[in-house]
N, C-alpha and C positions, 0 to 999 in steps of 0.2 A: 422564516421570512415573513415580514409583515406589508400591507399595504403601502408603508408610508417606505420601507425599504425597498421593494419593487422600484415605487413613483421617481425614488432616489437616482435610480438609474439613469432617468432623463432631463436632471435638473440642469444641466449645461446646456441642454438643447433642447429646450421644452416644445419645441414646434417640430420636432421633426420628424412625428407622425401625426399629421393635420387631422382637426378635428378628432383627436382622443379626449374623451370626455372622465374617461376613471379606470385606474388599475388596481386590478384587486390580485392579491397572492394567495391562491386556493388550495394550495400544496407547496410541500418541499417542492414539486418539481413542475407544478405546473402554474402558471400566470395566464391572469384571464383579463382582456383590454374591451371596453365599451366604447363605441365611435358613435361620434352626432351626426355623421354622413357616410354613403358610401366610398369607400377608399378601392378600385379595384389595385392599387399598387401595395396594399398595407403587407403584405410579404415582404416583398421588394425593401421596404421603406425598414423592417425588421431587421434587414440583412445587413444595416447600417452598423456603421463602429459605436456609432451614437446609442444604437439600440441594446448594447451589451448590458446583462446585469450584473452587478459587479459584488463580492462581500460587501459587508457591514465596512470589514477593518480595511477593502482597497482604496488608496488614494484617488485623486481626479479623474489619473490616468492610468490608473489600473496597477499600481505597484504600490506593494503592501505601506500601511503606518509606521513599521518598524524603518528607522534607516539604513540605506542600502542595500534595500529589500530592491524585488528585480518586479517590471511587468506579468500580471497576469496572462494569459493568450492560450492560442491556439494554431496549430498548423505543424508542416513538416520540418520547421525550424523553430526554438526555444532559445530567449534570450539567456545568456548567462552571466556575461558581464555591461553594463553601463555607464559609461562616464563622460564628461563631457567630449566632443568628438569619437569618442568608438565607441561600437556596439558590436560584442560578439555573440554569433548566432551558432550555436549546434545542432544538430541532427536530432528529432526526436523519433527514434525509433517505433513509437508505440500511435503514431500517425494512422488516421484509420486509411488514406491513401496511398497513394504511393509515395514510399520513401524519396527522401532529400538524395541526389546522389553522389556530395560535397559533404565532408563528415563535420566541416567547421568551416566558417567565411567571419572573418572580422571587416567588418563596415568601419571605415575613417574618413573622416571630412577633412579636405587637406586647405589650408587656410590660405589665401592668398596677402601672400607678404609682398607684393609692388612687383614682382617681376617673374620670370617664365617658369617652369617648374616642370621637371621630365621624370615621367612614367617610366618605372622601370621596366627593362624586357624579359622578367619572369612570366610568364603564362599564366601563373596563377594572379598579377593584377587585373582589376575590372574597371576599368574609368567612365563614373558617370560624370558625363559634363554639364554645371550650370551656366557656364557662358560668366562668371565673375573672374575667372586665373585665365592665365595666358600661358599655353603649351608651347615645347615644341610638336612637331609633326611627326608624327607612329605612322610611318608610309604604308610599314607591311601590316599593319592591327587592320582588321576591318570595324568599322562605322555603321551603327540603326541607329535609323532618325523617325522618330515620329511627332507630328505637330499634336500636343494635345491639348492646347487652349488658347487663351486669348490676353493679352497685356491690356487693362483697361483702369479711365480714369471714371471714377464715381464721381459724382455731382452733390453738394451736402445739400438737399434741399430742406433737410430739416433750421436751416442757419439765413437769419434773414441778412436782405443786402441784394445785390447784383444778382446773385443766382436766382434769385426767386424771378427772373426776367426773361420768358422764354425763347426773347431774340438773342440775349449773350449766351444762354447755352445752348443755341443753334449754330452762333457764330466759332464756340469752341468743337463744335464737331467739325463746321470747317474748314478752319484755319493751320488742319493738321496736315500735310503731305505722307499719307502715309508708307508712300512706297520708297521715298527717299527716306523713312526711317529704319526701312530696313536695308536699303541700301548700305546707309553711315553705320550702322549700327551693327549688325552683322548677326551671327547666331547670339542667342536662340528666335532674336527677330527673325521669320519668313517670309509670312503672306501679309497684306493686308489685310483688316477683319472688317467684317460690314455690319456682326451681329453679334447678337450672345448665343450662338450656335456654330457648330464648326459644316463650315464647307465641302465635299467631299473631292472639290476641285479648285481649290482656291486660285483667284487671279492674282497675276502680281500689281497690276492696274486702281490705283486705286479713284476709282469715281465722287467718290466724298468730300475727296478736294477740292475748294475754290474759294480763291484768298480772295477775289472782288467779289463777292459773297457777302464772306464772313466779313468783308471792311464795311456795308451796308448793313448786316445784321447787328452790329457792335453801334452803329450810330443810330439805328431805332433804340438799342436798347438803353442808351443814354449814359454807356461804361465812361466813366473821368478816369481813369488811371490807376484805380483804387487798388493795393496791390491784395492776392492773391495766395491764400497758404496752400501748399500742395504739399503733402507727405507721403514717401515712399519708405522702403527697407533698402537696406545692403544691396538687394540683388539688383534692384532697379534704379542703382545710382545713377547710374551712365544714361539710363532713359529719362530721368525726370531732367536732370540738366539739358537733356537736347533738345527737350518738351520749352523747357524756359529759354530756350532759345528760338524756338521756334515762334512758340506764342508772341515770343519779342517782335519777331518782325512784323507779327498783327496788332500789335498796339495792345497787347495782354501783359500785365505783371505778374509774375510768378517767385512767391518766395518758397524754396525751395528748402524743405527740413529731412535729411535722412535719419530714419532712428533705428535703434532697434527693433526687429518684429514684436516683443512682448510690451512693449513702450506703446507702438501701432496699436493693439487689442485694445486699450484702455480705454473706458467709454468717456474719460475728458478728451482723451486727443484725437477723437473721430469727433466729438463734440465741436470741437476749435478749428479743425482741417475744413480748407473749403472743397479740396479734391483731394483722392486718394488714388496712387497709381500702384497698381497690383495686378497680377497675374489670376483668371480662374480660370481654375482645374475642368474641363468642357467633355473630355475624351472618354470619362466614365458615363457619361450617358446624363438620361431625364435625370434620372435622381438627385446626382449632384448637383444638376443645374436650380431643381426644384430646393436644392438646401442650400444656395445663397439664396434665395428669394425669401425664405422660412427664416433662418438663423438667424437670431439678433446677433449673434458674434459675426456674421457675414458682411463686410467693406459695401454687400449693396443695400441689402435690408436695413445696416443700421444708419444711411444718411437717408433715408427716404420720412416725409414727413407721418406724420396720423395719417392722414387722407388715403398718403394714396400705398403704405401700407395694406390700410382696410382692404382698397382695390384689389391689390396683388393677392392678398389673400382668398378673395373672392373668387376671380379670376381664375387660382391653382383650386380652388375647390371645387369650383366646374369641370378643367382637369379630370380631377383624379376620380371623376364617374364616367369617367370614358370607358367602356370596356375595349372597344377594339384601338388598337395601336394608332390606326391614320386617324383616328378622330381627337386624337392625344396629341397627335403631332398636330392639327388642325389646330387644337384647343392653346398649343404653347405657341403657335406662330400669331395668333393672336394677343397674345401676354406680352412676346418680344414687342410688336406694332404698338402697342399699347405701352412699353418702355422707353420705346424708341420716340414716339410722338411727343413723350413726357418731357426728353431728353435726359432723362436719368443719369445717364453715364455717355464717357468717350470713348469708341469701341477702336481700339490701336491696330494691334499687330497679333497675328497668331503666331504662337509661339511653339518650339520644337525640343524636343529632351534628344538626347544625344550619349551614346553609349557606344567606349573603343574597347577592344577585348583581342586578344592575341590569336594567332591563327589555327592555334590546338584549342581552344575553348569552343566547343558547340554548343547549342543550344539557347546561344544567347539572342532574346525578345524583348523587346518594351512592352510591357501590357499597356492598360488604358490610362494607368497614373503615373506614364510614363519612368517606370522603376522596370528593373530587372525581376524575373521570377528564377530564383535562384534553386529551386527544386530539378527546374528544367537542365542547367547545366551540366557538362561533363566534359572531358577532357578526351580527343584523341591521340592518340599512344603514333609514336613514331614508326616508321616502315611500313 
């Protein structure tokens, strides 16, 4: 392994061990990293998917050059087959933890064709629910729910025009009702959100609202009508349209584009989007939160302008010399004030993962990325 092989590892995500300044490959087996600052999280930050080092000959995403070669990995499951909608996982026996207790689970993404769609009363189905198909209702299956993020609109402030105006994007914080969005809108909308952090008690109340506000704020800012691109995926169709209705009643235009997610990444259409509505993943902790702020592939770091970029980065590098925990959390509630003051973004709705499972299946949890841990599973036996 060479330097520039190691370096290889983190070219997708070049930021997401702050302040590495060089990697050097010292052996087969060992990698040695030089930091321009102290990191007390650089473990942490190691443990990332982003931090994997990968062959020469694996792909982006870890699945060999050869075609229909399978993911590289690790754990108590092993992929074996891939294609698009399944993925089947086996059993790898040779797990230095405790064995998988499921000797095979095939993962299918079941498409929503326009209308209801019913779960079969096998035992061994698992229904994770994104809130895009419409069920009927598994009375006897039981239900975990966990909120683990937040539905929010970015702000391009890298794109001159209106935005650059910090009364209209006062006004779109707003002019949002957020509790009647979860009202109309239903799972995996909850709670309102008030931040880029999750609540440990969320209200249903949302205080952020006020439409004689946002109709003062809109007229300092001297908005004419001009309309609006806002871009969302599939999963948040139904929210950006009710978003463009909503904003309607405030004298806001919104032209509304759904694309596909691989369409979204593209650095022209984050470039040309004036907002982007998206969901972050909040339930795995600082880290994640710290890698939208870091990630140029990240919906927030890539519409913020140079300036204030620099700031943020700043800001988390302060951070991450915290050695004790409250002083981290001191240091990111300050970061949020400091996003929040910018208006950066439109903080919506937290949002809920949802998983039905039959009433012989145990062991079923949501962890923090709101996914099933399938290791955990097992079935009990009748009588």
């Amino acid at each position: 392994m060479t330097s520039n092989t190691a370096c290889s590892a983190f070219s997708r995500n070049p930021k997401i061990i702050p302040g590495c300044a060089e990697i050097y490959a010292e052996s087969r087996y060992i990698v040695r990293m030089e930091l321009r600052q102290p990191n007390v999280l650089f473990a942490v930050f190691m443990s990332h998917t982003a931090a994997a080092i990968l062959s020469r000959d694996s792909g982006e995403n870890g699945a060999g050059s050869v075609p229909g070669s399978l993911p590289v990995g690790a754990g108590s499951y092993r992929i074996t087959k891939l294609t698009p909608g399944m993925c089947v996982l086996e059993v790898f026996p040779k797990y230095y933890a405790a064995r998988g207790q499921i000797d095979r689970i095939e993962v299918m993404i079941i498409p929503d064709t326009g209308g209801e769609w019913t779960a079969e009363t096998n035992p061994g189905v698992l229904v994770v629910e994104t809130g895009e198909a419409r069920r009927q209702e598994l009375k006897t299956w039981r239900s975990s729910r966990l909120v683990t993020g937040c539905s929010m609109l970015t702000i391009n402030l890298a794109k001159p025009g209106i935005l650059q105006t910090g009364s209209f994007r006062r006004a779109l914080g707003l002019a949002v009702d957020r509790s009647r969005m979860v009202r109309e809108l239903g799972y995996p909308y909850s709670f309102p959100c008030p931040g880029f952090h999750l609540e440990p008690k969320p209200a249903s109340a949302d205080p952020m609202y006020d439409l004689e506000e946002a109709t003062r704020e809109l007229k300092r800012s001297g908005y004419s009508g001009e309309w609006l691109k806002l871009y969302a995926y599939r999963r948040h169709e139904q929210a950006a349209y009710w978003l463009q209705q909503q904003y309607g009643q405030a004298g806001v235009r919104l032209d509304v584009h759904i694309v596909p997610w691989e369409d979204m990444m593209k650095e022209e259409r984050i470039r040309e989007a004036d907002l982007i509505l998206f969901e972050a993943l909040l339930s795995e902790g600082l880290l994640r939160q710290i890698e939208y702020l870091l990630s140029r592939y990240s919906f927030i770091r890539s519409m913020l302008d140079p300036g204030a970029q620099a700031e943020v980065d700043g800001l988390v590098g302060q951070l991450l010399q915290k050695a004790e925990p409250e002083a981290r959390d001191e240091a990111f509630q300050r970061l949020e004030t400091w996003l929040m003051e910018r208006g950066t973004a439109v903080y919506l709705t937290y949002n809920e993962a949802r998983v039905l499972s039959h009433p012989a299946q145990q062991g079923v949890r949501l962890n923090a990325a709101g996914w099933v841990d399938f290791k955990d599973i097992w079935f009990k036996g009748e009588g």
